[in-house]
C-alpha positions as CSV (number, residue, x, y, z in Angstrom):
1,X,0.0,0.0,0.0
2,X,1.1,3.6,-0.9
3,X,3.1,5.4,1.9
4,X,1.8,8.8,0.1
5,X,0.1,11.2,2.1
6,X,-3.6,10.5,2.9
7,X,-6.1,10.8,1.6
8,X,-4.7,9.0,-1.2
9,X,-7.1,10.8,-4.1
10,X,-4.8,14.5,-3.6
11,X,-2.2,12.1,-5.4
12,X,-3.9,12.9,-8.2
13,X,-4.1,16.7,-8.3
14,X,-6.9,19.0,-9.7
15,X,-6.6,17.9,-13.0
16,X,-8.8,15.0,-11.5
17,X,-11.5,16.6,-9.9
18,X,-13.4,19.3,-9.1
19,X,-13.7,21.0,-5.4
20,X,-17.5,21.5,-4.8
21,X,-20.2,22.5,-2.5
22,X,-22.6,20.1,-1.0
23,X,-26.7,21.1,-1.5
24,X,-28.2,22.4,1.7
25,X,-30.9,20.5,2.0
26,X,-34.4,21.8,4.0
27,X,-34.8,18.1,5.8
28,X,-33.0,15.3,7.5
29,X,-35.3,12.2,8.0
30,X,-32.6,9.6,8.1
31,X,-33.7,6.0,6.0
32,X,-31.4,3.7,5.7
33,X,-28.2,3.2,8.1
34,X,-25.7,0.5,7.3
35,X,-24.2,-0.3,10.4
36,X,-22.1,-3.5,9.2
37,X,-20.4,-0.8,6.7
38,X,-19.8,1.6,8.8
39,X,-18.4,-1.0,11.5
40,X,-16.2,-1.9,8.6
41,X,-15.1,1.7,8.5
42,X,-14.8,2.3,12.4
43,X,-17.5,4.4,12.5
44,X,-20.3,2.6,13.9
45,X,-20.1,4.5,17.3
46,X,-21.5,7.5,15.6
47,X,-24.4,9.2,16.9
48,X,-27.6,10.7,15.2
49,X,-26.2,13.6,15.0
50,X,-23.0,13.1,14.0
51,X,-24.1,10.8,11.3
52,X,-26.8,13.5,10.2
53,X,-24.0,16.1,10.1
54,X,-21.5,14.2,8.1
55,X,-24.1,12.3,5.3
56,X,-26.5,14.6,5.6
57,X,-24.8,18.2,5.7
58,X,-21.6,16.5,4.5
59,X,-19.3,18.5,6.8
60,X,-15.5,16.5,6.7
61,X,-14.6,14.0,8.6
62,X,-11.8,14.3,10.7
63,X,-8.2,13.9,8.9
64,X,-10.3,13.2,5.4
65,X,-11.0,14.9,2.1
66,X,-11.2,18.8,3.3
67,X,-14.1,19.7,0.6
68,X,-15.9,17.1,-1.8
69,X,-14.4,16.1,-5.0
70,X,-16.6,15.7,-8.2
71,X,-14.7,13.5,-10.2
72,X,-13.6,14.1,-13.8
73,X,-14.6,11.5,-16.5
74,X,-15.6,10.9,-20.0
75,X,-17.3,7.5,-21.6
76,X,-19.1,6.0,-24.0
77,X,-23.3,5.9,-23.9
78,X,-24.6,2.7,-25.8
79,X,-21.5,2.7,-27.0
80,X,-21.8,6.4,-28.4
81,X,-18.9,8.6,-27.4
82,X,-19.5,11.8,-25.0
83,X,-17.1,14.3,-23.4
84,X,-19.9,15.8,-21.7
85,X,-19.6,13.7,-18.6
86,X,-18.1,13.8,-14.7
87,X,-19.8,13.4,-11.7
88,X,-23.2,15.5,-11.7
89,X,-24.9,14.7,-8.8
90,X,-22.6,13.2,-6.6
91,X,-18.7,13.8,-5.4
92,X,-16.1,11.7,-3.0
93,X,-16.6,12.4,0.2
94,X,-14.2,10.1,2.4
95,X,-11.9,7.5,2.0
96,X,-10.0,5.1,4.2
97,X,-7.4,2.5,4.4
98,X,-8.5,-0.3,5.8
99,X,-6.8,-3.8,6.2
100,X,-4.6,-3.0,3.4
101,X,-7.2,-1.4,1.0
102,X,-8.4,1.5,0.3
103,X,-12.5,2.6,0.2
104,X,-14.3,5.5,-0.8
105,X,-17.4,7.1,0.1
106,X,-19.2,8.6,-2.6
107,X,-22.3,10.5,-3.3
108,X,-25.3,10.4,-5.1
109,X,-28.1,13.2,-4.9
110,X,-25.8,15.6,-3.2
111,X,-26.3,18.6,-5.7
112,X,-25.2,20.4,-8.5
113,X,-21.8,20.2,-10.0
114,X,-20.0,21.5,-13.0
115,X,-21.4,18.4,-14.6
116,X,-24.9,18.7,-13.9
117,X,-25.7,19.6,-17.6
118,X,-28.6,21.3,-16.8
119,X,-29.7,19.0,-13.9
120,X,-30.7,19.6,-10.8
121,X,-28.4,17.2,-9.3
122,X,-30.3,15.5,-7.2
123,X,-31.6,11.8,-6.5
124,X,-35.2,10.6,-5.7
125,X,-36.2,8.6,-3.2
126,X,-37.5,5.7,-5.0
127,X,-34.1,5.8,-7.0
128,X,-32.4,5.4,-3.3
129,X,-34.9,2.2,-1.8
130,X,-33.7,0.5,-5.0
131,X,-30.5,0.8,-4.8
132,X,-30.4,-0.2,-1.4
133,X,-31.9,-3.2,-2.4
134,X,-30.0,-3.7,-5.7
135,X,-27.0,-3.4,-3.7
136,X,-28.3,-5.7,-0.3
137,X,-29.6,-8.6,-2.7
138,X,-26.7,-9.0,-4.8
139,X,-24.3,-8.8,-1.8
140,X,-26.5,-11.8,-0.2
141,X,-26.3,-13.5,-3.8
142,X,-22.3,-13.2,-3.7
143,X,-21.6,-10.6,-6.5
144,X,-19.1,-8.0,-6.1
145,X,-20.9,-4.7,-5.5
146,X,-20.7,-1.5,-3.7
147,X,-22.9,-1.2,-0.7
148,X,-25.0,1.6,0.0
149,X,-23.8,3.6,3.5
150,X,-26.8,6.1,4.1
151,X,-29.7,7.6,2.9
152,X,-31.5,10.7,4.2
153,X,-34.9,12.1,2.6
154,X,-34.5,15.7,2.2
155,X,-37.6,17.0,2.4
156,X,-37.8,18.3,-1.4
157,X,-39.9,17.8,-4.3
158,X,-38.4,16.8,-7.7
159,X,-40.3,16.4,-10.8
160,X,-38.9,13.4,-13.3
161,X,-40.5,12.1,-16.5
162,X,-40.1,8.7,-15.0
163,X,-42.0,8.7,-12.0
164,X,-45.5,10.1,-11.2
165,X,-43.7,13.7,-9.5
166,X,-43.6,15.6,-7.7
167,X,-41.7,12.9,-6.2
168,X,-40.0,13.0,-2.8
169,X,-35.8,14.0,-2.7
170,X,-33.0,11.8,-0.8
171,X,-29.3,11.9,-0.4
172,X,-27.2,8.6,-0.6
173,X,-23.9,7.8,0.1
174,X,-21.9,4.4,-1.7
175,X,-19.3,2.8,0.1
176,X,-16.5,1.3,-2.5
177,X,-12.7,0.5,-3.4
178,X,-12.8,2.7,-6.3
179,X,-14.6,5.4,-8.2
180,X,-12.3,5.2,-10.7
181,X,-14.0,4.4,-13.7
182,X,-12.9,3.2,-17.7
183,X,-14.1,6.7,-18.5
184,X,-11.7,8.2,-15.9
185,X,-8.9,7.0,-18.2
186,X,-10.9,8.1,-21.4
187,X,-11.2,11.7,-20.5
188,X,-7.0,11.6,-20.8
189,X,-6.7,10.4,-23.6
190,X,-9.3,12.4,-25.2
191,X,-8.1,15.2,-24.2
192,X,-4.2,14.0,-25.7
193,X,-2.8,13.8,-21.5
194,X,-0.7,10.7,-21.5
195,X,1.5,11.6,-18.6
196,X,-1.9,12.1,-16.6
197,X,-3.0,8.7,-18.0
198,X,0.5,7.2,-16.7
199,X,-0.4,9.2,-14.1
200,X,-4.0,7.4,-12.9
201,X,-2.2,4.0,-13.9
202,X,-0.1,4.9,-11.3
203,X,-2.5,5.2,-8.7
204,X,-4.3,2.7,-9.4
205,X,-1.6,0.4,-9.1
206,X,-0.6,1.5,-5.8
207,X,-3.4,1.1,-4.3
208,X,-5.4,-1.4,-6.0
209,X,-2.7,-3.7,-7.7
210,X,0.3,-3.3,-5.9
211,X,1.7,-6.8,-7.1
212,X,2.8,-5.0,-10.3
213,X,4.6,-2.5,-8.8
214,X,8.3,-4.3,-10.1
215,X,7.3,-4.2,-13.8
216,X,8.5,-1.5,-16.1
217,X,5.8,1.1,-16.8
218,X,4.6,-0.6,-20.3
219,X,4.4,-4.1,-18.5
220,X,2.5,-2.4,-15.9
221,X,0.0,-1.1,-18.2
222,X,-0.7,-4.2,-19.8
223,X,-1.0,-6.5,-17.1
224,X,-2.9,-3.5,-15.5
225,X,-5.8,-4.0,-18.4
226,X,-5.4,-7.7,-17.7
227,X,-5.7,-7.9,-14.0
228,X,-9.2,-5.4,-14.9
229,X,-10.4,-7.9,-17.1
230,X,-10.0,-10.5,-15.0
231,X,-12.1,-8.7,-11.9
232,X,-14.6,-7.4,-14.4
233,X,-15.3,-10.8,-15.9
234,X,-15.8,-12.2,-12.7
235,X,-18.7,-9.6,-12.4
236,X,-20.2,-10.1,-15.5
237,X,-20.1,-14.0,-14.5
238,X,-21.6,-12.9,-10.9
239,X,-24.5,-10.6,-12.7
240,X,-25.2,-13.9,-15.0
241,X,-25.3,-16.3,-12.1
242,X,-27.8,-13.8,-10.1
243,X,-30.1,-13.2,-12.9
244,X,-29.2,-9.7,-12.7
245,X,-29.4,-6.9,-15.4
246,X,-27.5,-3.9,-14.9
247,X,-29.6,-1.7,-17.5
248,X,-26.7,0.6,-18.2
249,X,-23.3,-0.7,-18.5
250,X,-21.7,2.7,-20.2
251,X,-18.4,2.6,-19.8
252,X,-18.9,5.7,-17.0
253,X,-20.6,2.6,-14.8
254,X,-17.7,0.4,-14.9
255,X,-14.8,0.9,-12.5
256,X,-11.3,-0.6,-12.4
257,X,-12.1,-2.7,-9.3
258,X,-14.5,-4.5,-10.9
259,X,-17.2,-3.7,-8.7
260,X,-20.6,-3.3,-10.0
261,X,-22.3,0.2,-8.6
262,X,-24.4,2.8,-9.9
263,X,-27.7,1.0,-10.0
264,X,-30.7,2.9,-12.1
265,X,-32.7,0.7,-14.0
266,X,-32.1,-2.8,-13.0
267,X,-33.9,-5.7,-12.8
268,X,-33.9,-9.2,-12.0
269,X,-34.9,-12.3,-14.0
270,X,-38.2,-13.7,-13.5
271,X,-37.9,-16.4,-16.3
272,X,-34.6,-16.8,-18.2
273,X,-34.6,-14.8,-21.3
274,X,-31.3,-13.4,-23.1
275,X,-33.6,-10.9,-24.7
276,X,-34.4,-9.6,-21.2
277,X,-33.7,-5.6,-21.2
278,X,-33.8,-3.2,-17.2
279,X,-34.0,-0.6,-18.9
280,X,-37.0,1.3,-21.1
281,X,-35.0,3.0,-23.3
282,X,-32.6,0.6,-24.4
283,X,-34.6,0.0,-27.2
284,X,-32.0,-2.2,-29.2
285,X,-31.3,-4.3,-26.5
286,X,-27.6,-3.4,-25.8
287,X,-27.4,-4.7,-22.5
288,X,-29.8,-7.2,-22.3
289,X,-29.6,-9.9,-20.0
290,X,-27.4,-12.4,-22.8
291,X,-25.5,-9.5,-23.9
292,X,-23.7,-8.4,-20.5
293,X,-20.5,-10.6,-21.3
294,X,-20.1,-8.7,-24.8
295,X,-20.7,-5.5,-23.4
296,X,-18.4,-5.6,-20.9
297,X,-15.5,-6.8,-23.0
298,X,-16.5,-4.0,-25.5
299,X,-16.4,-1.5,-22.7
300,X,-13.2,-3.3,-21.5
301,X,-11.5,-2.5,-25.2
302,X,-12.3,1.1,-25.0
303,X,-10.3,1.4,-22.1
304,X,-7.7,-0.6,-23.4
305,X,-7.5,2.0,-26.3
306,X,-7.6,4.9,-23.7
307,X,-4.4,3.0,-22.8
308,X,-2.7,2.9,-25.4
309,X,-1.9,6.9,-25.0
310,X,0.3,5.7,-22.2
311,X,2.3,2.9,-24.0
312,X,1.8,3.1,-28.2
313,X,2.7,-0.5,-28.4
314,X,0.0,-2.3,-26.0
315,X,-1.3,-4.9,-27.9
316,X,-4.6,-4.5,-26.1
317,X,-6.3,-7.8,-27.9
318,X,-3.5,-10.0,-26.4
319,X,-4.2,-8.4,-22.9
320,X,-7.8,-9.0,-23.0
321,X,-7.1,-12.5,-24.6
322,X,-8.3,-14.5,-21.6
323,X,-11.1,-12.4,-20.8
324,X,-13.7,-15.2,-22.6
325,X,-12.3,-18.0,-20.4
326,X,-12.1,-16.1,-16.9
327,X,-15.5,-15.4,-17.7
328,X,-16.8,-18.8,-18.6
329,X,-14.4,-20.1,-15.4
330,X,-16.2,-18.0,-13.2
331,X,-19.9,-18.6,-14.4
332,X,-19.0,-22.1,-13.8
333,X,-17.1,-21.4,-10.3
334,X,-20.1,-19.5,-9.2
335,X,-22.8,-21.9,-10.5
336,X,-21.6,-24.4,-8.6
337,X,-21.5,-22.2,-5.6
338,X,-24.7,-21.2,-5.8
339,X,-26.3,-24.7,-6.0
340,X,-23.9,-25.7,-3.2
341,X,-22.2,-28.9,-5.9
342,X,-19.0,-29.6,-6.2
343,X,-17.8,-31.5,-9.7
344,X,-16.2,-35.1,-8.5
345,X,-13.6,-35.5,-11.5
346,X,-10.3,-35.2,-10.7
347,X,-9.7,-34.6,-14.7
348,X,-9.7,-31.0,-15.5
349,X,-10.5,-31.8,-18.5
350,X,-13.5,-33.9,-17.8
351,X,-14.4,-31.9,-14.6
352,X,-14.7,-28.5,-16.9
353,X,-16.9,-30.7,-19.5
354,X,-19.1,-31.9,-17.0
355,X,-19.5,-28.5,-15.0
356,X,-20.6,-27.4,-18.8
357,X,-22.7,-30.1,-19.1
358,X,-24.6,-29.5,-16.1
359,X,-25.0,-25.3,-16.9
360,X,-25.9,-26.5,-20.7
361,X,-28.7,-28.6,-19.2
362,X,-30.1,-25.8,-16.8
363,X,-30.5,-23.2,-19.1
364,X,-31.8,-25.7,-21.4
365,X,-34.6,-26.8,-18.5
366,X,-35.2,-23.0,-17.8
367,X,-35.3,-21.9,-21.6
368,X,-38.1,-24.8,-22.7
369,X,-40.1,-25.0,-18.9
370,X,-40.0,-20.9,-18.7
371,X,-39.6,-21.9,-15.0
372,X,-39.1,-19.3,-12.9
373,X,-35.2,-18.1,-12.5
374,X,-34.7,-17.8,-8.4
375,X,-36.8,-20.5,-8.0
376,X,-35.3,-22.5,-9.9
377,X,-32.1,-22.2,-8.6
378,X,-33.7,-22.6,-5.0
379,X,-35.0,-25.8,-5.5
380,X,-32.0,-27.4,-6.8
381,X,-29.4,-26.5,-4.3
382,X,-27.8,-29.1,-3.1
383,X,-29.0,-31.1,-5.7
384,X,-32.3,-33.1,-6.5
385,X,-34.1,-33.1,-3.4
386,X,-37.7,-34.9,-4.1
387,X,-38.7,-33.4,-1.2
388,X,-38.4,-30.0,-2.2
389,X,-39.4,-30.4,-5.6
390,X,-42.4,-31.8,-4.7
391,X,-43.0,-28.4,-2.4
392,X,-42.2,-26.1,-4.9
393,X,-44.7,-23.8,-6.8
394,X,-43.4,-25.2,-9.5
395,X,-43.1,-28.7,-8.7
396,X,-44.9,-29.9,-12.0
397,X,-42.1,-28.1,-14.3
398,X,-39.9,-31.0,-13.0
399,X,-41.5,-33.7,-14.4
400,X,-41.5,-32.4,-18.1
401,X,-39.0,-34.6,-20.0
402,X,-35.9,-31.7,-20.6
403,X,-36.2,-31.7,-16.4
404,X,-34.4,-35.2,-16.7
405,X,-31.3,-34.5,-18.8
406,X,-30.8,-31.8,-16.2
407,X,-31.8,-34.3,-13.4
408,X,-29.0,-36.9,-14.9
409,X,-26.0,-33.9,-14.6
410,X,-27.1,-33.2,-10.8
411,X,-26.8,-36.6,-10.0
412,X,-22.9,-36.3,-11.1
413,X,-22.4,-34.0,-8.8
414,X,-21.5,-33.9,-4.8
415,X,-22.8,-31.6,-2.1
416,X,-20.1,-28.7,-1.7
417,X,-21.1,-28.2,2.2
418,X,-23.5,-29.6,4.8
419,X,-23.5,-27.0,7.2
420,X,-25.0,-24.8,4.2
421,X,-27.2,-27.1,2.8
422,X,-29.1,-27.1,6.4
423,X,-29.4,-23.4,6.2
424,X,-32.7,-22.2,7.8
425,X,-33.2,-20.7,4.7
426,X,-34.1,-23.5,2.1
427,X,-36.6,-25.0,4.8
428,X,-38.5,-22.2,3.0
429,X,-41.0,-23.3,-0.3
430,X,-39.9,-20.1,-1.8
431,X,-36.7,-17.7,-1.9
432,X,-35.8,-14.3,-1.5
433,X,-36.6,-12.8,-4.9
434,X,-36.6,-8.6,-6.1
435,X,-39.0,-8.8,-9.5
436,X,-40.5,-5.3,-10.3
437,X,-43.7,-6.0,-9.1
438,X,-42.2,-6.8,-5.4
439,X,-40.1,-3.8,-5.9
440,X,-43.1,-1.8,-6.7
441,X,-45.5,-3.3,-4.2
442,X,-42.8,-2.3,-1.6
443,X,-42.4,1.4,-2.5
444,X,-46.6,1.4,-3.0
445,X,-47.2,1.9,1.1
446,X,-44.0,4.6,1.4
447,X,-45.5,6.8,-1.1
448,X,-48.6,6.5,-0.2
449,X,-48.5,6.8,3.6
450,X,-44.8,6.7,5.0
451,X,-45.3,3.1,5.5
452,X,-41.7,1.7,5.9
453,X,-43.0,-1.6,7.0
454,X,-42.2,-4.0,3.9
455,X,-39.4,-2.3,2.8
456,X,-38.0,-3.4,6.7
457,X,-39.4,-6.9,6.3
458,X,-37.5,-7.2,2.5
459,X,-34.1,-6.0,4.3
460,X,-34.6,-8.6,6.7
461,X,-35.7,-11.7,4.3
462,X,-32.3,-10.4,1.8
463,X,-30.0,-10.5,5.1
464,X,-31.5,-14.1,6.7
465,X,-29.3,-15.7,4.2
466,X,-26.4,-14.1,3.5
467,X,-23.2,-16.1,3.5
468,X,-25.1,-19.2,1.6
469,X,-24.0,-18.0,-1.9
């Protein structure tokens, strides 16, 4: 880890970021306090009014970033190039080092910047209840994701095309390793900057890959875009395994961490369907469920080719070479996990043939049933449990003929761990799901009468089993 003053982000200089105010907001009704994060941070001592004062009114914390920083960055929209960009409604707030890493606290919601483009940079509420469930069901489900720290209503009225407005106002705060994005890189070399490109290269291997830091500076870079790839296809594999789609994977929403953040309009399977868009406006289908893998690695070339300012002769196709196998590696890895198997073959060969076997036949079973996704994956961990099939909602899905095929593979396969398979949670006849119509049933009583009931009760059911996946 760097031995560079802290915080670590004044490495970088203004030609990074922007100094700004944070919005003075007229109320502080405080929603959603992550106490495990901030434990994680050392600052789950706090009280009311300290937390109100620091993620609500945003004064600094003590030895931290003096004034917010909106963040500098470029990227491409549905792949369409725009300069325009940088944080607009949201800056860095904190960060700390902790057990050899370094986190950030970012914000979203927390006023106007000079990237607003005309906005009024701020966040509804709705927008904050789901992404503190995006971000509390995919950490249950094992995906690499920021987690939301706090979210205040403020007590204002925005109007969006979206949602039926005026619609009520809230402040959140992210807690993540980086918020340095592809499009962090892009803006450099845009803008013809190599040495600030070397520059954020730098950085980012000081304090996120520090393994490379005894290769020469055009070995770093390379096995800097590799090392991305790698954490980035690991995502894509997690987002795949959850039944998750992202809605706007720009490449301003991917960071070099490899965490996934930033969550607008997602949403979760409810039958498996590579077709399957989040958002309404993606009207082509860019990021469809099926086309997250191929996004990513598209997004993962253009920062390769931001690279390239830096060191002329990366070849970027040899870095992102592997990128199709880490992937498929870590769908597989994390399919396995999540139906708590392991593969018995001692071949690699013939274990990595049989782990395909068995994915081939579930999506197979789910494409022709049109069972449902979570459900699915529910009833079959561990392995073929009569018992539980027979329980299920969908129990008579598994006696249509392509069940069997998929019944066969199971059978191949052992039980990864005991303790997990007895988990409280799959004495349940149905899992933890997040399908729109939950999502909206939830927010129905908040917006109607401050009824914070159900969203509780959903935060409770995600957290009852985290640590199975």
């Amino acid at each position: 880890m760097s031995t560079q003053a802290f915080p670590a982000i004044y490495e970088l200089g203004p030609d990074f970021y922007n100094e700004v105010e944070p919005a003075s907001f007229p109320k502080a009704i405080l929603r959603y306090r992550n106490q495990d994060a901030a434990t994680q941070l050392d600052l789950q001592d706090l009280s009311e009014e300290a937390w109100k004062k620091h993620f609500w009114g945003f004064e600094s914390l003590p030895q931290n970033i003096k004034k917010p920083l909106a963040l500098r960055y470029h990227g491409h929209q549905f792949q369409v190039y725009n300069p325009d960009l940088g944080d607009g409604r949201g800056f860095l707030f904190a960060q700390f080092l902790r057990d050899g890493k370094l986190l950030d606290l970012g914000t979203k919601g927390s006023g106007q910047t000079p990237y607003s483009r005309r906005g009024d940079g701020r966040l509804t509420l709705k927008g904050a209840f789901r992404e503190i469930l995006a971000t509390e069901m995919l950490e249950s489900l094992g995906v690499n994701t920021s987690k939301t720290f706090s979210v205040f209503e403020t007590g204002e009225s925005l109007v969006r095309h979206d949602e039926p407005s005026p619609t009520r106002a809230g402040v959140l705060v992210r807690l993540s390793h980086s918020h340095i994005r592809f499009g962090t890189f892009q803006r450099f070399a845009f803008l013809g900057e190599a040495e600030n490109v070397k520059k954020l290269v730098q950085y980012c291997i000081r304090h996120f890959y520090p393994e490379l830091a005894s290769y020469s500076e055009d070995e770093q870079i390379f096995l800097f875009l590799q090392k991305v790839s790698e954490r980035t296809a690991d995502t894509a594999a997690g987002w795949m395994t959850a039944g998750f789609v992202h809605g706007v994977l720009n490449t301003d929403n991917m960071n070099i961490t490899g965490e996934s953040f930033d969550y607008g309009p997602y949403r979760f399977l409810p039958h498996y369907d590579p077709h399957f868009t989040a958002a309404y406006f993606d009207q082509t289908g860019l990021y469809a469920y099926g086309r997250q893998p191929s996004s990513v690695l598209w997004n993962l070339f253009q920062l390769g080719t931001a690279l390239k300012l830096a060191s002329p002769q990366l070849d970027v196709e040899a870095a992102l070479a592997d990128f199709g196998d880490a992937f498929n590696f870590a769908t597989q890895t994390r399919f396995l996990k999540r139906l708590n198997l392991r593969n018995p073959l001692l071949d690699e060969a013939g274990s990595q043939q049989l782990t395909h076997q068995l994915i081939m036949h579930l999506f197979q079973f789910l494409d022709k049933s049109k069972a449902l996704f979570e459900q699915t994956l529910f009833d079959l961990h561990s392995g073929v449990a009569p018992d539980r099939l027979t329980r299920s909602p969908q129990a008579d899905l598994y006696k249509i003929p392509e069940f069997k095929a998929l019944e066969n593979t199971l059978d191949s396969f052992e039980v990864l761990d005991e303790h997990v398979m007895r988990h409280p949670y799959f004495t349940n006849t149905r899992p933890c799901a997040l399908l729109i119509d939950e999502l909206e049933s939830i927010w129905a009583p908040i917006a109607e009468k401050d009824d914070w009931t159900m969203f509780e009760q959903k935060l409770a059911h995600i957290r009852s089993f985290r640590g199975v996946y």
